[in-house]
C-alpha positions in Angstrom: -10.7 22.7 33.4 -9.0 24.9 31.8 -8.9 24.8 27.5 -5.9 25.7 25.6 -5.9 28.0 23.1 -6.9 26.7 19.9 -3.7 26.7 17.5 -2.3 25.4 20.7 -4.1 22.3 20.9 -4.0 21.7 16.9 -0.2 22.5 17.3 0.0 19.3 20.0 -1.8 17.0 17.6 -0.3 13.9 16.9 1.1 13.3 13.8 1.2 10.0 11.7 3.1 9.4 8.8 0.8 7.6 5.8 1.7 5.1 2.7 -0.3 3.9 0.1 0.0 1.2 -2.5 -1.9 -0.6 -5.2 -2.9 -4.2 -5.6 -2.4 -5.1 -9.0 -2.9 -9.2 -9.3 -3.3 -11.5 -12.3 -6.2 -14.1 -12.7 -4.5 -16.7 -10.7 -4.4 -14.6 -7.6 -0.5 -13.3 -8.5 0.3 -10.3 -7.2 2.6 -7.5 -8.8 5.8 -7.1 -6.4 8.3 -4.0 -7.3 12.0 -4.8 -6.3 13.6 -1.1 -4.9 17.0 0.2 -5.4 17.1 1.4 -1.9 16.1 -1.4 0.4 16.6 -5.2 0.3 12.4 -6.1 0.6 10.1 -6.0 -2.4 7.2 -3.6 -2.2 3.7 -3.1 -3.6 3.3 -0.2 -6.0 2.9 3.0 -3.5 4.8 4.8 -1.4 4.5 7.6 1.0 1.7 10.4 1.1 2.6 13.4 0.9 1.9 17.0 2.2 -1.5 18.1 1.6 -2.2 14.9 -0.5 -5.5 12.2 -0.3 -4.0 8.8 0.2 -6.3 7.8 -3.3 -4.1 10.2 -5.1 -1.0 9.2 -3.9 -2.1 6.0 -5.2 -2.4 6.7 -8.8 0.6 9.4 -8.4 2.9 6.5 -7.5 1.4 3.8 -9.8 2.3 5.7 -12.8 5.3 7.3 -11.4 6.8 3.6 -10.7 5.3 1.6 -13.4 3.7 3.9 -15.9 0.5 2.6 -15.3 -2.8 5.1 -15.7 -6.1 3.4 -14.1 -8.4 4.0 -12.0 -8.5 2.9 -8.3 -11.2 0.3 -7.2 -11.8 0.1 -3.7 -9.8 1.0 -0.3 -9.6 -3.0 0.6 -7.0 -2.1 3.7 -6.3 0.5 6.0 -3.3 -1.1 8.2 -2.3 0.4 11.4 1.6 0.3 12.1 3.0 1.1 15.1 6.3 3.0 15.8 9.2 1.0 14.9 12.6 2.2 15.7 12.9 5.4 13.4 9.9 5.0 11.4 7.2 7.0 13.4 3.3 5.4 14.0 1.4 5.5 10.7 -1.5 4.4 8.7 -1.2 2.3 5.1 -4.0 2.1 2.5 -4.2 -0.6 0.2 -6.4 0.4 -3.2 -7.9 -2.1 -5.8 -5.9 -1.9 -8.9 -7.7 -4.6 -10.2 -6.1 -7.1 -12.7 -3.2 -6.9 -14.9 -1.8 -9.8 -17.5 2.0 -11.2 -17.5 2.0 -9.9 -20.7 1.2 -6.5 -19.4 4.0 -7.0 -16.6 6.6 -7.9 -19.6 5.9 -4.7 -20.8 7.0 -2.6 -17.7 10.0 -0.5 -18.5 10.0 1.8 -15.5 12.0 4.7 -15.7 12.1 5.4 -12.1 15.3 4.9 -10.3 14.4 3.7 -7.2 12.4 0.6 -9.2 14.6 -2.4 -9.9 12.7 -4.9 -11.8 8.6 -6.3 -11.6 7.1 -9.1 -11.0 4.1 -11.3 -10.5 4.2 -13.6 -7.4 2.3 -16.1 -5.4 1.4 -15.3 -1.6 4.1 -17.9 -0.7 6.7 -16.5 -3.3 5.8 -13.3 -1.9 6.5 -14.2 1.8 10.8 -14.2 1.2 10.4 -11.1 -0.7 8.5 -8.8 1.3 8.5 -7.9 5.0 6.0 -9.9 7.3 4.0 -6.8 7.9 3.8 -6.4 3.8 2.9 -9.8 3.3 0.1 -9.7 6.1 -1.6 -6.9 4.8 -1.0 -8.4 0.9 -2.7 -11.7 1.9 -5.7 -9.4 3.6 -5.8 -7.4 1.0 -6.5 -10.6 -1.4 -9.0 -11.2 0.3 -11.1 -8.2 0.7 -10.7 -7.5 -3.2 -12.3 -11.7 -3.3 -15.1 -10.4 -0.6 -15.7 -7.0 -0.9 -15.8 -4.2 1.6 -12.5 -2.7 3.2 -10.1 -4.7 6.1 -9.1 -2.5 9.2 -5.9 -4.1 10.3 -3.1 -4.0 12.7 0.2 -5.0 11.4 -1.7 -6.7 8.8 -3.9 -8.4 10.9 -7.6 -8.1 10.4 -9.0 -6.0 13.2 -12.5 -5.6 11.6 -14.2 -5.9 8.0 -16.6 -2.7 6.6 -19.2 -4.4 4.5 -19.5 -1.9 0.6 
């Protein structure tokens, strides 16, 4: 058999693109939902990873960037596996414990990012006609890792398989 040369076979690689998002929830199991400027679904707190980044910091990067919001992360509670669809390219998206935040604390969101509309807090079933069905998948597993403990390895939002913390 013959080997290729090694920048050759790093070179041929695959690639996968990678997101990650915060769940921020109230003490009645709300979540925090960020309606975008530039699409019609409502998102978690996130967004893509970028070059050379840990998905952890693009975390925080993005929390604060959106919302203003300086925390720490708790734990991974998702890593969701999304297959290629149409454009978008096969990636991974990590879901980190933002643990919880009060309405009061939502009221006093002023985001000065452009691509953020307005916040709220919503209930899995409000969240279902705001977000994509992939989103509200992984949300709903994501709730219940950060009830359980341990991280959720899904596909499409679906629990695959649970590592016990």
């Amino acid at each position: 058999m013959d080997l290729l040369p090694f920048s050759e076979y790093a070179a041929s690689l695959n690639r996968k693109r990678a997101a990650a998002g915060v769940l921020l929830r109230d003490d009645r199991s709300r979540v925090l939902l960020v309606e975008t400027t530039y699409k019609p679904e409502w998102e978690i707190p996130g967004g893509a990873v970028e070059a050379e980044e840990a998905p952890w910091t693009t975390a925080t990067r993005e929390l604060h960037e959106e919302l203003g919001i300086s925390r720490p992360l708790g734990t991974l509670l998702v890593i969701d596996h999304i297959r290629t669809q149409g454009v978008m390219p096969e990636g991974l998206a990590f879901v980190f414990d933002g643990g919880l935040i009060t309405e009061d604390e939502v009221r006093g969101i002023r985001s000065t990012d452009p691509e953020i509309q307005s916040v709220g807090l919503y209930t899995l079933d409000e969240a279902e006609r705001l977000v994509k069905p992939t989103l509200h998948a992984r949300i709903g597993t994501a709730l219940r890792a950060a009830d359980t403990g341990g991280t959720v390895f899904c596909e499409a939002g679906r629990p695959a398989a649970t590592v016990r913390s």
